[in-house]
N, C-alpha and C positions, 0 to 999 in steps of 0.2 A: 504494500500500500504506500509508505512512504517513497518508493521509486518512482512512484507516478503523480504523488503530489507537489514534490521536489521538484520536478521536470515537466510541472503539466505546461510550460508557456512551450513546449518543444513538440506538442501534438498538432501544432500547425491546420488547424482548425478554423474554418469559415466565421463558425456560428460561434456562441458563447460559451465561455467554459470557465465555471467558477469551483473554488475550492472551501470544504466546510460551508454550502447553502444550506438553511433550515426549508426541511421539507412541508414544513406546516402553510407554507407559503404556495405550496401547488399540490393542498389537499384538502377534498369538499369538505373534512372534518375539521380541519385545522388545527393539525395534533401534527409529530413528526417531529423528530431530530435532526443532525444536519449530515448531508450527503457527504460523504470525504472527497466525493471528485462528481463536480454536477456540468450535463454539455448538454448543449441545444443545438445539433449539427444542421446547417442550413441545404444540404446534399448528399446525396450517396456517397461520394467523396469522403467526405467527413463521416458521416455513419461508419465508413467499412475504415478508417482509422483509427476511430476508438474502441472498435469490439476487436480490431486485430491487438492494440496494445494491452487491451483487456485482459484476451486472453494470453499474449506472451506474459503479462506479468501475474499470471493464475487471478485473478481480480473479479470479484463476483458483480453480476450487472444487475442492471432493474430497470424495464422501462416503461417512463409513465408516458401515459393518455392525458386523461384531464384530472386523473388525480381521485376521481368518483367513487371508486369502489372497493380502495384502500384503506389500512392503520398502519402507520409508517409509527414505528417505538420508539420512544421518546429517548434513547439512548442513540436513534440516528441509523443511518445506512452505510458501513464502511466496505464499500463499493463505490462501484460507477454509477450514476443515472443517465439515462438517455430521455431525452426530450424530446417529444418526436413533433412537438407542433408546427415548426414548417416544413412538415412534411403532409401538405394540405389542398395538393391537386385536387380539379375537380375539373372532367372531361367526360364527353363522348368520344369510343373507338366502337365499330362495327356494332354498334345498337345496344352497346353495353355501357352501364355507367361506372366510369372508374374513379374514384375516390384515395386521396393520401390519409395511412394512418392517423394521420397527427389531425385531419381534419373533424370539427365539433362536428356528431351528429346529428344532433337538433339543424343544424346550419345546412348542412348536406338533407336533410328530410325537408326542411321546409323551399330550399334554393331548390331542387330536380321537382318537388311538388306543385310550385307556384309555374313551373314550365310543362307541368301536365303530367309528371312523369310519377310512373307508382311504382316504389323499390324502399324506400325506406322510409314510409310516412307512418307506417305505427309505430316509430321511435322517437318520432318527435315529442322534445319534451324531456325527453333523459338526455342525463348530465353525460358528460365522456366524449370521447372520441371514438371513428371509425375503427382503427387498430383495438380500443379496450374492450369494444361492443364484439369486436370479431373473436377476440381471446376468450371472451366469457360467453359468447353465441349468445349475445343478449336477446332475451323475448320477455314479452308482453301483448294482452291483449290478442294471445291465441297466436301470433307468429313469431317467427326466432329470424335471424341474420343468415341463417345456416338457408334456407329455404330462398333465398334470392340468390345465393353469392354463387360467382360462377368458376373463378379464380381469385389466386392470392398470390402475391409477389412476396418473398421475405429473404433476407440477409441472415447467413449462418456465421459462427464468430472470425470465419478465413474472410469473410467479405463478398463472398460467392453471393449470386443472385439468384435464386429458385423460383419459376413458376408452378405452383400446385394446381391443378384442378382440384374441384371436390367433391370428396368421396363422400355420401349419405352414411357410410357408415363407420366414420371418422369423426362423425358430430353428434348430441347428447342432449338431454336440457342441463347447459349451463355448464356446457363442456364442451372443447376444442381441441384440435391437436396441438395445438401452439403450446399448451400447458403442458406441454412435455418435450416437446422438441427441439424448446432453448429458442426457436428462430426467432428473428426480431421483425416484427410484418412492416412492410413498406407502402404496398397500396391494395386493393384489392376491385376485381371487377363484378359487377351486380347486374343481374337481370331486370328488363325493366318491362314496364306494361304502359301504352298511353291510356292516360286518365283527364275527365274534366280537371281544370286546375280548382275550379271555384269550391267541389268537391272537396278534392283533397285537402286543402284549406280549411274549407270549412272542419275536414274531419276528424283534420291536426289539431288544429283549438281547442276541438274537444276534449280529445285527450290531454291537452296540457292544463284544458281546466279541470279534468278529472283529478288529474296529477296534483296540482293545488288544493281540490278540494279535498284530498289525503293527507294533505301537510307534507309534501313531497320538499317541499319550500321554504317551511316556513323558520326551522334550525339547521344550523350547520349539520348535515347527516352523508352517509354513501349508499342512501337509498337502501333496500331491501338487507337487512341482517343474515337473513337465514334461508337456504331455501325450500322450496317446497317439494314433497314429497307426496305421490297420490297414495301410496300404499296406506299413509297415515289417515287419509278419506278428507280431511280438510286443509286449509294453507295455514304454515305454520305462526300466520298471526294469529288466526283462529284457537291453535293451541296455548298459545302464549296470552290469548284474552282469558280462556277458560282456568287459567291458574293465577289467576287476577294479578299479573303483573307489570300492566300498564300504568307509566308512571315510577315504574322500580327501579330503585338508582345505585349508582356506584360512585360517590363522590361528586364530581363533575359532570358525569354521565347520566342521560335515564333513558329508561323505554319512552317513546313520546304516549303523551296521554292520549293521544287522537287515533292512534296506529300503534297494533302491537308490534309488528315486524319492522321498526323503523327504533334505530337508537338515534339519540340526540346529545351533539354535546352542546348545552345550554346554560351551563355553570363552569365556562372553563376549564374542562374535562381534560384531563393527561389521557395518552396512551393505554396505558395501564389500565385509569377507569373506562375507558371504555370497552378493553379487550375484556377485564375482570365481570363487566357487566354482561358480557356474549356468553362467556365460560358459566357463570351464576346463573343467569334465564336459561341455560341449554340443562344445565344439569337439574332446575327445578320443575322444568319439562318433563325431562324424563324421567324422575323420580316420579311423577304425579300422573304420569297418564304412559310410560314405557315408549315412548317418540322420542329417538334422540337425533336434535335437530342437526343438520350440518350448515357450516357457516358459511354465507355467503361471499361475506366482505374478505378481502386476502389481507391476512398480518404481516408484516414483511420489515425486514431489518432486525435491528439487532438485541431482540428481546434477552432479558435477563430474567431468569427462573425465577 
């Protein structure tokens, strides 16, 4: 680690590269310690740079989206971060929509939507990026990402460039293969359907009023805690109402009162209370009805037991 923080002016890098950044600064929770080597590569160039130094210097990576769907520990990330926001194309090739990682979802759902186009307008409204939605095969509202996407472009840590097609049976609710293959996604291309635009507009607001009217909004949160499971017969907010623990806190932290499946930090919540609070509702769960939840949000960095 110190060889590469000692020498990070020598990565000759486009885009930004700072050392010791607090991650709480690009997390919808706003919790996080500070990164030991944080870069925001503005091209391929620069991406296949820092995962090649990465990996010569064994250096573990992480790369964020928008930050949505993490708890970065308050004791920080002693790694790399990749920042993948300019990497934020948004094109037509041969009748498919292609999208940059780094690019906001909401942004890419309502721009192709307002142009008539139907590919990702039941995502409008959620937080993240293209790459974090592709990593976690985001769904809601009955469809997943998996179900449009037609390819995917991703950088392995030599710098190589890989086109994947996709395989239906490489994707899951709330599983991808990324979560294991280390790659880092660059851009991906999506199927598309022509639609009225007034339509899709219209149908996108709904959802992001629905979204609001859950309190999707309304504290610092990374949306959904836990997810759901049908074997259990209901969503595990439903579990977590039925053992009245909306409103149950850990410190900083609480269930929001509005939403059982929704943690909030709303008293200046560490790390810790909020992971302590995921671990505490999972385990009074299944103590009380034998459901034990799995977590949605990704913990990551450098927790202390």
């Amino acid at each position: 680690m110190a060889k590469i923080t000692e020498s990070s002016d020598k990565f000759n890098i486009e885009g930004i590269h700072l050392v010791s950044e607090p991650l709480w600064r690009h997390t919808s929770l706003l919790v996080g310690g500070p990164a030991a080597f944080y870069a925001v590569p503005t091209e391929e160039a620069d991406l296949r740079t820092l995962l090649r130094a990465a990996t010569a210097c064994d250096m573990k990576k992480l790369i964020l989206g928008g930050g949505s769907n993490i708890l970065v520990a308050d004791e920080g990330f002693s790694g790399l971060v990749v920042d993948t926001r300019s990497f934020n194309e948004y094109r037509m090739e041969e009748n498919l929509l292609v999208l940059g990682a780094g690019l906001d979802v909401t942004e890419a759902a309502w721009k192709s939507g307002c142009a008539g186009i139907a590919a990702l307008d039941f995502l409008f409204g959620m937080p993240g990026t293209v790459g974090g939605a592709l990593w976690m095969n985001a769904r809601c509202y009955g469809s997943e990402i998996a179900d449009v996407l037609v390819w995917v472009e991703t950088m392995d840590d030599e710098g190589n460039i890989n086109r994947e097609m996709v395989r239906p049976e490489d994707w899951d609710y709330k599983k991808s293969p990324f979560q294991n293959n280390g790659a880092t996604i660059i851009r991906a291309a999506f199927a598309i359907k022509e639609s009225d635009p007034k339509k899709l507009k219209s149908a996108m607001l709904e959802r992001r009023n629905d979204r609001e009217s859950k309190g999707h909004y309304r504290s610092p949160c990374a949306g959904s805690a836990f997810k759901n499971n049908r074997e259990f017969g209901v969503p595990s907010g439903k579990l977590i109402d039925r053992c009245g623990l909306r409103g149950h806190r850990v410190g900083g932290a609480s269930i929001a009162p509005w939403h059982g499946n929704i943690i909030i930090n709303d008293r200046g919540a560490s790390a810790r209370d909020l992971r302590n609070l995921m671990i505490d509702v999972r385990h009074q769960v299944q103590e009380s009805t034998g459901c034990r939840m799995e977590m949605e949000i990704l913990c990551v960095g450098d927790w202390r037991e």
